[in-house]
N, C-alpha and C positions, 0 to 999 in steps of 0.2 A: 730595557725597553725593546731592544730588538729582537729578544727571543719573544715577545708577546706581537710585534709584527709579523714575526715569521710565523705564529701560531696563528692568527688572522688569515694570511695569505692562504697557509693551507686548508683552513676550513672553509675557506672561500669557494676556493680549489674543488674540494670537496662535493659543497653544497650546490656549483654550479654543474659538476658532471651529474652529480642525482637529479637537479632537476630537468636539466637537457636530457637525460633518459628516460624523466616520467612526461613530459612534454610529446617524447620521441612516440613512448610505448603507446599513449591514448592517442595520438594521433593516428598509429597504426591499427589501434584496435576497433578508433570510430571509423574510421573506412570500412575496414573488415565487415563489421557492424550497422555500416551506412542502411541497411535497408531496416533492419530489425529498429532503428532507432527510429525511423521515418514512421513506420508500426507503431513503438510507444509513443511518438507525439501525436500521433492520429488519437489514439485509444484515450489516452490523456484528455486531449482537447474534448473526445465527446463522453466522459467521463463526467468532465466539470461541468460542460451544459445540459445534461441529462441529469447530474442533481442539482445545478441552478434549477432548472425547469419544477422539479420536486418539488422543491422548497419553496421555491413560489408556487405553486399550488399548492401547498400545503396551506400555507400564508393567508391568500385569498379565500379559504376554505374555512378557517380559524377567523376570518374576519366578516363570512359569512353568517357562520353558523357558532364561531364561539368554541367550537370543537377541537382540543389541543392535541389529540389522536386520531387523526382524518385516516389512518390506514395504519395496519400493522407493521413497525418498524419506525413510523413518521411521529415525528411531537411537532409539536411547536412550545416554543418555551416563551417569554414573555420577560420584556427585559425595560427596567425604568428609564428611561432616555428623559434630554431636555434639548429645549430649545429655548434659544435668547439670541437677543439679539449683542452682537460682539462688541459696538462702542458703550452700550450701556452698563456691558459687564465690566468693560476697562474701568469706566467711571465711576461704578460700585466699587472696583477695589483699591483706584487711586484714593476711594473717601473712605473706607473702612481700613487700607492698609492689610488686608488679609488680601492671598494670592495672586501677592504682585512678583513678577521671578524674571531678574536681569537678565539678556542676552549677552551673557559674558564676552566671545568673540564678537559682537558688533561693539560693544561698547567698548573692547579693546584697540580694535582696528580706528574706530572715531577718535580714542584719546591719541592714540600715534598719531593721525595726520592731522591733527589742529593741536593750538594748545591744550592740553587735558582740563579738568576740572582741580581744585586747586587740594582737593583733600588727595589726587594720585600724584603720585612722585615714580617719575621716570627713574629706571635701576639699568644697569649693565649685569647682564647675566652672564658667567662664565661657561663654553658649554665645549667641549670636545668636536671634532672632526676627521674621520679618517679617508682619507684618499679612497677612491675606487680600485686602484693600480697602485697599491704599496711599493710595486717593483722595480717604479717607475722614480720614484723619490729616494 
């Protein structure tokens, strides 16, 4: 057991100088970089609303005219959506039994703090823990 401590420790060891180095290096390099980066989130930013903007007029264009190629490069493509309304869907499927899908963590968290429902049975899990500071125990 203690040669697998001490192989823990040191890849500990390890894994904390590599990160403290890669933490170290981008920090030094976003500096360095500070201006060029402030560049791409400009460029970015009006990247994405200059093809929102497109694509909504595309959109408007295609709902004008029906025209799925308003410009050279542009489509519009045309996708089946629904709409319902959310208690009536619940109600549909608590009476049909098709896509109904338990919220595993809430209904776990619920059976732990009350009594559960009587088909769960409370278990004792066995589960490992190691110190953060092996060196210290």
């Amino acid at each position: 057991m203690q040669d697998l401590i001490a192989e823990v420790v040191e890849a500990r060891y390890w894994a904390t100088v590599r990160e403290d180095w890669k933490r170290d290096s981008l920090a030094t390099w976003a500096e360095e970089n500070r201006g060029n980066l402030a560049f791409l989130a400009e460029a970015q930013e009006r990247r994405a609303k200059a093809e929102a903007a497109l694509r909504e007029a595309a959109v408007d264009i295609y709902n004008l005219t029906g025209n799925k190629h308003p410009a050279p490069g542009v489509e519009v493509k045309v996708r089946t959506g629904l709409r319902y309304d959310l208690a009536e869907a619940l109600a549909w499927a608590k009476e049909t039994g098709i896509a109904l899908q338990l919220n595993a963590p809430v209904f776990e968290k619920l059976a732990k703090a009350s009594p559960p429902p009587d088909f769960v049975e409370v278990v004792k899990v066995p589960f490992a823990a190691i110190a953060a500071d092996l060196k210290a125990e």
